[in-house]
C-alpha positions in Angstrom: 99.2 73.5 111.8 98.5 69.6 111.5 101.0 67.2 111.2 100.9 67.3 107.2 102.2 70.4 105.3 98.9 72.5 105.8 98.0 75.8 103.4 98.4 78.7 105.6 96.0 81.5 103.7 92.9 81.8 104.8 90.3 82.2 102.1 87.2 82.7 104.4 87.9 85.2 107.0 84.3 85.9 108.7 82.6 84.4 105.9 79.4 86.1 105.2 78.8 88.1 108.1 81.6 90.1 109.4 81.4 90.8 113.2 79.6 93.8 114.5 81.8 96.4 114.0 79.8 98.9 116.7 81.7 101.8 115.5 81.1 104.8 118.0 77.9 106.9 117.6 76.4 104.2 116.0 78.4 105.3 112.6 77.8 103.3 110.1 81.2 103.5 108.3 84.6 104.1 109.6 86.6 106.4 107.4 90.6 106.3 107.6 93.1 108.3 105.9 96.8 107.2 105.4 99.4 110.2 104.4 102.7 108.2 103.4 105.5 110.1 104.1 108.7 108.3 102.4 110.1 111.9 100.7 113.6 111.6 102.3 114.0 107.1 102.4 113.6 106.2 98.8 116.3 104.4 97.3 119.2 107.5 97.0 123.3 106.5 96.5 123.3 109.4 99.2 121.6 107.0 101.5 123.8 104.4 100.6 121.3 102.5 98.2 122.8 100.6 95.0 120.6 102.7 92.7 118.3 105.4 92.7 114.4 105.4 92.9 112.7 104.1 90.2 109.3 103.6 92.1 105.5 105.8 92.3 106.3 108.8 90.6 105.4 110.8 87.9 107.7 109.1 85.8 106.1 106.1 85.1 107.8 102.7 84.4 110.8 104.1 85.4 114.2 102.5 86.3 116.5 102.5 88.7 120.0 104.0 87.7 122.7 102.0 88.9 125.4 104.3 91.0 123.8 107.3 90.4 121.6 110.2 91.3 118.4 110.6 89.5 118.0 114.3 89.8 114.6 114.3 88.1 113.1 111.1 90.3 114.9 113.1 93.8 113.3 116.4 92.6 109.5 114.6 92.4 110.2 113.2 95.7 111.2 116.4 96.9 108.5 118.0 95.8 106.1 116.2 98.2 107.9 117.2 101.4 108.4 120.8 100.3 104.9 122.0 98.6 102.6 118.4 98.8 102.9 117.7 102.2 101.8 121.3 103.0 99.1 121.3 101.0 97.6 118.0 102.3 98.6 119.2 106.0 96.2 122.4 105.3 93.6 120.3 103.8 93.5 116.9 106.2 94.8 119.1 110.1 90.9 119.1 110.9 90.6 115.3 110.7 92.6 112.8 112.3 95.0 111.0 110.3 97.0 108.5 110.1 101.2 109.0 109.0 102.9 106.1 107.8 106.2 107.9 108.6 109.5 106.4 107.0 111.5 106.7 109.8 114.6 107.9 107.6 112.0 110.4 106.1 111.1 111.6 109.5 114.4 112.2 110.5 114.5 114.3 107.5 111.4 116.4 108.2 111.5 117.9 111.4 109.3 121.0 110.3 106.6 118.3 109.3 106.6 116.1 111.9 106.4 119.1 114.1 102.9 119.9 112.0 101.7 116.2 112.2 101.9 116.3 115.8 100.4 119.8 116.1 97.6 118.2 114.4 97.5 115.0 116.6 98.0 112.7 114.1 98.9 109.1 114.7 102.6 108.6 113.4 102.7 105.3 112.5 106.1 103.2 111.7 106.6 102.9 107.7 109.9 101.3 107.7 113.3 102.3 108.1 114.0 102.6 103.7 111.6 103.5 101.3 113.0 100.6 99.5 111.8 96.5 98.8 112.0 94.0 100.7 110.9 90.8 99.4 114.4 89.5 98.7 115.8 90.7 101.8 117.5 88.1 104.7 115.0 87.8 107.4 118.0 88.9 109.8 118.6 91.8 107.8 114.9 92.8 107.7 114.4 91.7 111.8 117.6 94.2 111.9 116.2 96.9 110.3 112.8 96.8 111.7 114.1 97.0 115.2 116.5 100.4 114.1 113.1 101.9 112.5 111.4 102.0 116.1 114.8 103.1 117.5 115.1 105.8 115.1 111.5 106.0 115.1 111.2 107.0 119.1 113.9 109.2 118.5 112.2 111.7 115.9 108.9 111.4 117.2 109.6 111.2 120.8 107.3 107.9 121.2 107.6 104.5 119.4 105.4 103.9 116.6 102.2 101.7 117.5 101.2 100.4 114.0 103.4 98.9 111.3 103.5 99.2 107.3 106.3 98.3 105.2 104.4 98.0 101.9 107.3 97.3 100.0 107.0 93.8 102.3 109.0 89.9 102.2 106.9 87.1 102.6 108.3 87.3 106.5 107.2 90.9 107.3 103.9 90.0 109.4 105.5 87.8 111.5 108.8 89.3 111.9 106.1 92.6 112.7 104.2 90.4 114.9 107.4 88.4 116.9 108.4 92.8 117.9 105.8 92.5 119.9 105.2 96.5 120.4 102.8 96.9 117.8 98.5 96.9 117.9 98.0 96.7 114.7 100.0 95.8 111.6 99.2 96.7 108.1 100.4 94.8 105.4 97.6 93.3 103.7 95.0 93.9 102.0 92.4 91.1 102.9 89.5 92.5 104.2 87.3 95.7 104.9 87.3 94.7 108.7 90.0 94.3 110.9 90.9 90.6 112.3 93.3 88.8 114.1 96.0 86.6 113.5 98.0 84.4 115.8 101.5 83.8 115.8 102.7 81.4 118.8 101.6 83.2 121.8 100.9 86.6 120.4 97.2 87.6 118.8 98.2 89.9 116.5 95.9 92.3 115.2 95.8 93.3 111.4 94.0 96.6 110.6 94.2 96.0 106.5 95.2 98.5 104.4 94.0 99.5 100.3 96.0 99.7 96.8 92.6 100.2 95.4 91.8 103.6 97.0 95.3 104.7 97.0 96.7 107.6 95.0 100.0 105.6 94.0 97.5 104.5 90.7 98.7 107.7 89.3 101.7 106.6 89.2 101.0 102.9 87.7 99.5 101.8 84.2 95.7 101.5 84.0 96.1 103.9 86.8 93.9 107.2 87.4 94.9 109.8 85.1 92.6 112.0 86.3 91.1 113.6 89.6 87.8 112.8 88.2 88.5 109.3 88.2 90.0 109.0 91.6 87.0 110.8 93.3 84.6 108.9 91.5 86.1 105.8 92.8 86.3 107.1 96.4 83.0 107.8 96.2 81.7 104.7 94.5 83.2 102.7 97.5 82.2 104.8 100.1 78.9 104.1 98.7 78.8 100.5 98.7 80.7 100.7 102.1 78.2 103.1 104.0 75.3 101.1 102.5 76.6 97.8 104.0 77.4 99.5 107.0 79.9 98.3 109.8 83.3 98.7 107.5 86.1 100.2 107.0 87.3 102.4 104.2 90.9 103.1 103.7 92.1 106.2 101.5 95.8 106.0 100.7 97.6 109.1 99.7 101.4 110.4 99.0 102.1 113.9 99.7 104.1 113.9 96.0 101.3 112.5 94.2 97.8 114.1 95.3 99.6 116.4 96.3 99.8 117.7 93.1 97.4 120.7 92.5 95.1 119.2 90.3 94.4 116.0 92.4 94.6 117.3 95.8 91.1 119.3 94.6 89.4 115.4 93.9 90.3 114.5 98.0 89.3 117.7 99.0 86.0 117.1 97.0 85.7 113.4 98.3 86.2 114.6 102.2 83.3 116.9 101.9 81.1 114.2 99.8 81.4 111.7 103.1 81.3 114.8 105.7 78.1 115.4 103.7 76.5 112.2 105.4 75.6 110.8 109.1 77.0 108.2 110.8 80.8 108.7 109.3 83.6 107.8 111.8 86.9 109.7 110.4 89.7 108.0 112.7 93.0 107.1 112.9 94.0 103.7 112.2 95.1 102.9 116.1 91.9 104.1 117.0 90.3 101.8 114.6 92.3 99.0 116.0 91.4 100.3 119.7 88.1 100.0 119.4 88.3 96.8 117.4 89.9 95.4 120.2 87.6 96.2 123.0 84.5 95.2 120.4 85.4 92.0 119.2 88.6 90.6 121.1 90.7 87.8 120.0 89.8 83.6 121.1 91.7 80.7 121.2 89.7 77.6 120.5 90.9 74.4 119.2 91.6 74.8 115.6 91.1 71.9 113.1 93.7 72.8 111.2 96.1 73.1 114.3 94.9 69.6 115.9 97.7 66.3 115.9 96.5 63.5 114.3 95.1 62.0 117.4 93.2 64.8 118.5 91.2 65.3 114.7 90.3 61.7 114.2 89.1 61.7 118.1 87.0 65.0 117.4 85.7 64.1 114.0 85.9 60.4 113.6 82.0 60.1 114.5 80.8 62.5 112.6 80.4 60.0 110.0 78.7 57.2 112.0 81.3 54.5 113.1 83.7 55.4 110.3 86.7 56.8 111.6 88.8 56.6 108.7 86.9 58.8 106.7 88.5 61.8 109.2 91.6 60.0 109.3 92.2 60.1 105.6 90.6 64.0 105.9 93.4 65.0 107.8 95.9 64.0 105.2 94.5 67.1 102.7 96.1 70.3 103.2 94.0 71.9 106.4 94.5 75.1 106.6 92.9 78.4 108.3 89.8 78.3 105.9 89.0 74.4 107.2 88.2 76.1 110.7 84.7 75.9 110.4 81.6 73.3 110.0 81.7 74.3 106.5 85.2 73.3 106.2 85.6 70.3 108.1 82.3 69.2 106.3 84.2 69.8 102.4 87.3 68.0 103.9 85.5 65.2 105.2 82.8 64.5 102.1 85.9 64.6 99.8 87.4 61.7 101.7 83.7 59.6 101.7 82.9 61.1 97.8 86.7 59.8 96.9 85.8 56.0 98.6 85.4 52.7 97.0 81.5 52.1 96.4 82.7 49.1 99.4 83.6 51.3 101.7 80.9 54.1 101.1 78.2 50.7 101.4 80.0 50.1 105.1 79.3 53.7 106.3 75.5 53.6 105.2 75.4 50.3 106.7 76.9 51.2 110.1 73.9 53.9 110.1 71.1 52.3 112.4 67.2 51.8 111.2 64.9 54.3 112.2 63.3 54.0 115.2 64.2 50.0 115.0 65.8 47.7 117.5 68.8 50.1 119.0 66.8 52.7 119.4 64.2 50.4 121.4 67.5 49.0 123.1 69.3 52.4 123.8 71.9 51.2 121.8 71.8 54.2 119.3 75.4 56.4 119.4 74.1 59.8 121.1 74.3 61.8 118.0 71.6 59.0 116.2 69.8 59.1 119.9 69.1 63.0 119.6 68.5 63.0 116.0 65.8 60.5 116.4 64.5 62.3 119.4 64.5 65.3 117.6 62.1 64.4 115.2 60.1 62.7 117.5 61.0 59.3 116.8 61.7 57.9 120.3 57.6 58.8 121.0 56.2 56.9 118.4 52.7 54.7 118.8 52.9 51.1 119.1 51.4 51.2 115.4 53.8 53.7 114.1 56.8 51.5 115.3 55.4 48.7 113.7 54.9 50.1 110.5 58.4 51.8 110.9 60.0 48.1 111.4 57.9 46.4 109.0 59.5 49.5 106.2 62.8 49.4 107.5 63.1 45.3 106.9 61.3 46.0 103.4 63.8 48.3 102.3 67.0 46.8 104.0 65.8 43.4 101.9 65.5 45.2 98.8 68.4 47.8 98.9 71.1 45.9 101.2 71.5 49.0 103.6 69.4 51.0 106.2 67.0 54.0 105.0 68.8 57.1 105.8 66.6 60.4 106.5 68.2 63.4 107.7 65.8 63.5 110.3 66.3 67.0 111.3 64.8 68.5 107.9 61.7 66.5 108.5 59.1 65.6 110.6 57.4 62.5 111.8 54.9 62.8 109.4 57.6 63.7 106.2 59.9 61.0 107.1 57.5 58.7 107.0 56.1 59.7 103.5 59.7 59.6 102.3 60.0 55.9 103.4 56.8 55.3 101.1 58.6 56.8 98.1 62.0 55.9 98.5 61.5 52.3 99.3 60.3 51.5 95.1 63.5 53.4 93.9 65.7 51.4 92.4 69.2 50.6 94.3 71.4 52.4 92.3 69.1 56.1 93.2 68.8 54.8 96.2 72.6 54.2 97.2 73.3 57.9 95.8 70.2 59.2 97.9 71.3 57.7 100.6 75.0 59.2 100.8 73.4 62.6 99.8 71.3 62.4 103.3 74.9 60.9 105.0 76.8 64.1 104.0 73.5 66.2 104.8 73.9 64.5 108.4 77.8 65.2 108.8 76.9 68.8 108.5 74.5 68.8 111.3 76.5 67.4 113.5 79.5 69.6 112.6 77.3 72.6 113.4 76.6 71.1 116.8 80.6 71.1 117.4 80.9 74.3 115.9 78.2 76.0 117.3 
């Protein structure tokens, strides 16, 4: 980050075209189920929490009862690994899957994680608890992260290769990210794509996850309270999704929550709505990231909103022409991830020129040069100017078209006290030219706003050079 307090979220992300996802086969959506298995690591006094559950169950709105056992919330819980989890293992064993496996939980299951790996599902780390986070001790949580791949390897026999907490601190990411074991990590919710993050040496992949398509909204108000509801939303975004083409959908389920008889029949119905189309990739979410990595790898490039000072004003301080401190000023705004394109450079830098003193907005129209006038003729032009000009063939003008462009250009400079500024890359010869006619009997004021209009309009050209 700069060397002002920068805002770290990014609020672009690919912008309006995503990568190419080339998912195999030339699908044109990649499917990926999530089972959660936490029956066994909710919060339990017999697993030395303060309190019992009080979170996604039946019992909606629930709280957490200090120093005791909740032997209705433990019997809901339990009902996932004894009769959900078996119902969902029937239904989902065909396709692969991916296990978010609370490694206390797994310890706890060893008849199904037995079945899960019979099946070849990905087991995928889920924690150590079933239990929050966000006001945990980032030593406490770096702690217990480390003893869920421990425990983790132990139960599985191989250490987990994706991370979810869910129930997540603001440090979980990173702290995932610093472990340095894991391909993909899944705690957020950002985009139907994967993409990668960086965090100091380490590209870290993110392979997002859903809330949205998840069963816990049976379990949360303005939830679905109905199997109808759920598969009409799974199949409403598959829809869009497939359509689109080159996404991801996520399905998040709970082995005590569709697992429930009468919703388990709305995933069964979904999985044989998408297996009803071509070009459906079902995968696991480490396959996902896999191939996300071979497709579209990550690269380092010099950041805007990770340049010094120095380096920012050095790299933008022409794009306005000869006016250094409009970039200098620029950098003092809060840069962040979604300033790391022409488009954002360009907002960050007309903000600073829209923001000037009329003065100071009159010296950067004034440092522009004339068209095709004595700099040009003297090679004197900065290059950007020189190629712009050249561009629209203004370096190849007729003896009478220079004329007639010098006699305009000391017409209007007379009348309007700066040069006449043309993006010259919208226009041609010919246009520019017939602009000059118009402009030039405009009064100053129009004149003065047209002119930083076509400024601005210039900045962005030149930024998508950079950025291109």
């Amino acid at each position: 980050m700069n060397d002002t307090t920068g805002y770290p979220r990014d609020m672009t992300g690919y912008g309006a075209t995503p990568p190419a996802a080339n998912w195999p086969g030339g699908a044109r959506i990649a499917v990926q189920i999530v089972l959660n298995y936490e029956e066994g690591g909710e919060n339990n006094i017999l697993h030395g929490d303060p309190a019992s559950e009080a979170f996604l169950s039946e019992i909606v709105g629930a709280a957490a009862w200090p120093d005791q056992r909740h032997a209705n919330m433990e019997s809901i819980y339990e009902y996932g690994a004894r009769a959900g989890f078996w119902r969902l293992y029937r239904m989902l064993s065909p396709l692969p899957v991916t296990v978010y496996g609370v490694a206390s939980a797994l310890a706890r299951a060893p008849e199904q994680v037995k079945a899960m790996q019979e099946a070849g599902w990905e087991i995928a780390s889920h924690g150590l608890k079933w239990v929050e986070h966000k006001d945990m001790p980032e030593d406490e949580e770096r702690a217990m992260m480390t003893e869920a791949v421990r425990l983790h390897t132990e139960v599985v026999g191989s250490r987990p290769r994706g991370w979810y907490t869910g129930r997540s601190s603001e440090n979980t990411i990173r702290l995932a990210a610093e472990e340095g074991g894991f391909k993909y990590i899944a705690d957020a919710y950002a985009d139907d794509v994967p993409y990668w993050t960086e965090f100091g040496e380490r590209d870290q992949l993110i392979v997002p996850y859903t809330l949205d398509c998840n069963d816990m909204r049976f379990a949360t108000p303005q939830g679905f309270n109905s199997g109808t509801q759920f598969y009409d939303y799974l199949k409403a975004t598959f829809d869009v999704l497939y359509a689109e083409g080159g996404r991801m959908m996520s399905l998040g389920l709970h082995c005590r929550l569709v697992g429930r008889p009468g919703r388990a029949q709305a995933l069964q119905q979904f999985i044989e709505y998408a297996n009803s189309h071509d070009g459906v990739w079902f995968a696991t979410r480490e396959d996902i990231a896999d191939h996300w990595a071979e497709q579209n790898p990550p690269r380092r490039w010099a950041r805007p909103s990770q340049m010094d000072h120095g380096t920012f004003v050095t790299t933008f301080g022409g794009i306005f022409e000869h006016s250094s401190w409009i970039a200098d000023r620029a950098f003092a705004l809060s840069l962040g991830p979604t300033h790391d394109s022409a488009t954002g450079v360009h907002s960050a830098l007309c903000r600073m020129f829209r923001s000037a003193s009329h003065d100071e907005r009159l010296g950067v129209l004034t440092a522009h040069p004339d068209l095709a006038g004595k700099l040009a003729a003297a090679g004197k032009l900065t290059d950007e100017s020189t190629s712009e000009q050249a561009g629209a063939g203004l370096d190849a003008l007729t003896d009478q078209e220079r004329s007639t462009f010098q006699a305009l250009n000391t017409a209007y400079v007379a009348k309007h006290g700066f040069p006449f500024i043309i993006a010259v890359r919208d226009h041609t010869k010919a246009s520019i030219m017939a602009a000059f006619h118009t402009r030039i009997d405009h009064d100053t004021d129009t004149e003065f706003a047209t002119a930083c209009r076509q400024v601005e309009r210039i900045a962005e050209f030149r930024l998508m050079d950079y950025f291109a």
